[in-house]
SELOKOL-77647 format. One line per field, with one value per residue (C-alpha): x, y, z; residue in one letter. Coordinates in nm, 2 decimals, m for minus. Layout:
<atoms>
px (X:...) .
py (Y:...) .
pz (Z:...) .
code (a:...) .
</atoms>
This chain:
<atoms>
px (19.78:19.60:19.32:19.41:19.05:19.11:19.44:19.30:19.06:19.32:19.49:19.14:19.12:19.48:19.44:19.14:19.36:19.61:19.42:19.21:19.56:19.63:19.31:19.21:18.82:18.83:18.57:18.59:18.43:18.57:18.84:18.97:19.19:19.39:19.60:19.96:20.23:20.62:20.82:20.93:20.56:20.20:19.98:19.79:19.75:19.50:19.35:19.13:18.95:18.91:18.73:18.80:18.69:19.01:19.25:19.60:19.62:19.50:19.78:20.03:19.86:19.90:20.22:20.35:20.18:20.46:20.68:20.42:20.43:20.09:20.04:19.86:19.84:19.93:20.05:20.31:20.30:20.56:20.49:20.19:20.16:19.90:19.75:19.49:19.50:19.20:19.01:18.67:18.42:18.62:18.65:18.94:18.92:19.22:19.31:19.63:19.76:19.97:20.12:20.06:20.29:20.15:20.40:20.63) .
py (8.83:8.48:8.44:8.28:8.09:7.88:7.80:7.67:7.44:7.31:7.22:7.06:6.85:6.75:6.61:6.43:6.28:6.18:6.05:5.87:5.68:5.61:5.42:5.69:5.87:6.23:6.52:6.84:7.02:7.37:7.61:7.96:8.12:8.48:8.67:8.67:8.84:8.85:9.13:8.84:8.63:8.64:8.38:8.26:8.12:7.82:7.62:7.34:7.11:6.71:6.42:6.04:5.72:5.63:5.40:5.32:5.45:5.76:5.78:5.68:5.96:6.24:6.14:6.20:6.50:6.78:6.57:6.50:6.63:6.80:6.94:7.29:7.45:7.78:7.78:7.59:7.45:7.61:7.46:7.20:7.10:6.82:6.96:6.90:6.52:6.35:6.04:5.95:5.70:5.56:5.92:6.12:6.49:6.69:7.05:7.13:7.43:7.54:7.83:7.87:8.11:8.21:8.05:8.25) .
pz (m4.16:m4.14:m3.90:m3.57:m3.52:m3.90:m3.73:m3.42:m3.61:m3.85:m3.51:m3.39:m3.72:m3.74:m3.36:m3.42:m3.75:m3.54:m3.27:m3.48:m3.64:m3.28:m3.28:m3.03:m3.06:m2.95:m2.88:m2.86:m2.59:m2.63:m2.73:m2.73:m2.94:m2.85:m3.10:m3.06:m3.25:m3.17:m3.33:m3.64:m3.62:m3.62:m3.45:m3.21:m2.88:m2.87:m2.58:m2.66:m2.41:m2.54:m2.41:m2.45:m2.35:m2.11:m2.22:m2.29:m2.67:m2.51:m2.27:m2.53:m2.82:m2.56:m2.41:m2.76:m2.88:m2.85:m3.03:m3.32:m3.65:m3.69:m4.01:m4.02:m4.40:m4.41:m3.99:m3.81:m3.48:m3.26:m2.91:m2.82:m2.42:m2.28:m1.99:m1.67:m1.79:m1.55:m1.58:m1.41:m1.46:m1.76:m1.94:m1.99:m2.00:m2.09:m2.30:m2.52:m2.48:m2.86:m3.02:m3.33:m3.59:m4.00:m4.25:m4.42) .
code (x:x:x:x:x:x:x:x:x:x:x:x:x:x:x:x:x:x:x:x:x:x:x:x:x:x:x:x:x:x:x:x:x:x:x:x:x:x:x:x:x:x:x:x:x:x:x:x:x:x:x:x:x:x:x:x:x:x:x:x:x:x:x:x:x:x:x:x:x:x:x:x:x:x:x:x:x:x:x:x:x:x:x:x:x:x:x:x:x:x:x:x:x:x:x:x:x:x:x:x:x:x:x:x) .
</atoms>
């Protein structure tokens, strides 16, 4: 069984790859990662918390995150959502919550 946490910062590296594309800074503040299995899959349940100067490439980036193709080595992403999207003082603050399954 892969380790959940080195698919949670493949994830944290493949958004700030994408982001980055999207001409789009982003910071990590935090994460978690919890274990989960199904009775076919192994994985792991990720929340991470970003932060970004406001802007409209970083409404556009997010807007399209559960449709992007994120590559993971080793994991696939089986379901990404954009949550608690705020903005103040310029600065957006937002987490993604994703599922992550070990490849076969």
């Amino acid at each position: 069984m892969s380790n959940p946490v080195q698919a949670c910062d493949r994830l944290w590296r493949a958004l700030e790859r994408s982001a980055s594309a999207a001409g789009c800074v982003i910071t990590l503040a935090a994460s978690k990662t919890v274990p989960w299995a199904s009775a076919t899959f192994t994985g792991g349940r990720h929340v991470i918390y970003l932060a970004a100067d406001a802007g409209e490439d970083l409404v556009r980036w997010a807007a399209g995150l559960p449709e992007a193709v994120l590559p993971l080595p080793g994991h696939m992403l089986a379901d990404l959502v954009v949550s608690e999207f705020n903005t103040l003082s310029g600065r957006s603050h937002f987490s993604i919550e994703a599922l992550t399954v070990e490849a076969a």
